[in-house]
C-alpha positions as CSV (number, residue, x, y, z in Angstrom):
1,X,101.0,-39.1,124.6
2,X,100.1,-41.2,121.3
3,X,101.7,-41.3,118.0
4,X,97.9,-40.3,116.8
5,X,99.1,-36.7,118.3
6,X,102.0,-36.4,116.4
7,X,101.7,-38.7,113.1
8,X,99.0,-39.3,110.8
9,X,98.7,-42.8,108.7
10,X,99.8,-42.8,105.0
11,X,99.4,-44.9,101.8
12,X,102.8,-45.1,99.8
13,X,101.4,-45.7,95.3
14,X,103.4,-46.4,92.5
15,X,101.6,-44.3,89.8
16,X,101.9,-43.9,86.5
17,X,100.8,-41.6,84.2
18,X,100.4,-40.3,81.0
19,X,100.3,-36.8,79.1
20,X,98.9,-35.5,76.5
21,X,101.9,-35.9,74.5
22,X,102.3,-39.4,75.3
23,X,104.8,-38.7,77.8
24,X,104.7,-41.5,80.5
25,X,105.2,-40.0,83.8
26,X,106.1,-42.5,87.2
27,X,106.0,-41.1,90.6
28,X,105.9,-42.4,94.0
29,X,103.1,-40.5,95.7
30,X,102.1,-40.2,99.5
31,X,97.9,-39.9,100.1
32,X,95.8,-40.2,103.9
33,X,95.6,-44.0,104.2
34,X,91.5,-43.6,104.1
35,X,91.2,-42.2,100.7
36,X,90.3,-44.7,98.2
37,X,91.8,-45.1,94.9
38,X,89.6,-43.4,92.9
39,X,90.3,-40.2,95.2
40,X,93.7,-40.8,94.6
41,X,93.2,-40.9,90.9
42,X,90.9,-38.2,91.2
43,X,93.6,-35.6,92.8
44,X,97.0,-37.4,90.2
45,X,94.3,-35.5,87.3
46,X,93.8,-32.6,88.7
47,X,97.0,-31.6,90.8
48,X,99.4,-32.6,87.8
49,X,99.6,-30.8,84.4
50,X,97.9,-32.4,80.7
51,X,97.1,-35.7,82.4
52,X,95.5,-38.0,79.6
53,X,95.3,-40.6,81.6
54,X,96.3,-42.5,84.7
55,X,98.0,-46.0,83.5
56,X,98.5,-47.7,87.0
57,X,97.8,-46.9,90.6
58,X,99.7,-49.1,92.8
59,X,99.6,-49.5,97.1
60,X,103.1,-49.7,97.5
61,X,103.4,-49.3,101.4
62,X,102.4,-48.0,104.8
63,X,104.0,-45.1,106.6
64,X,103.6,-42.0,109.5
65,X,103.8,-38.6,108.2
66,X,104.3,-35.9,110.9
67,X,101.6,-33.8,111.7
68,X,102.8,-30.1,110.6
């Protein structure tokens, strides 16, 4: 067995965003490690409400998430 049967490789961001009522909004976020950052930006508009804008994207750290 490998832990490429059980766990898939994560990237960790820092983001922050912003609403459309100026709200500033920071979240620790979990993505697949081989998305880029502009796929990560891409989904922090879409998946989350009267984004305006997204202020910082940061790689925080690595991790394992289990395969479900």
């Amino acid at each position: 067995m490998t832990i490429e049967q059980y766990w898939n490789d994560v990237t960790i961001y820092y983001v922050v965003f912003q609403t459309h009522t100026n709200l500033e909004i920071s979240k620790t976020l979990v993505f697949p490690t081989e998305w880029s950052q502009e796929k990560v930006k891409t989904s922090i508009s879409n998946c989350f409400n009267n984004v305006k804008k997204v202020i910082v994207i940061e790689e925080d750290a690595e991790g394992l998430a289990l395969k479900l």
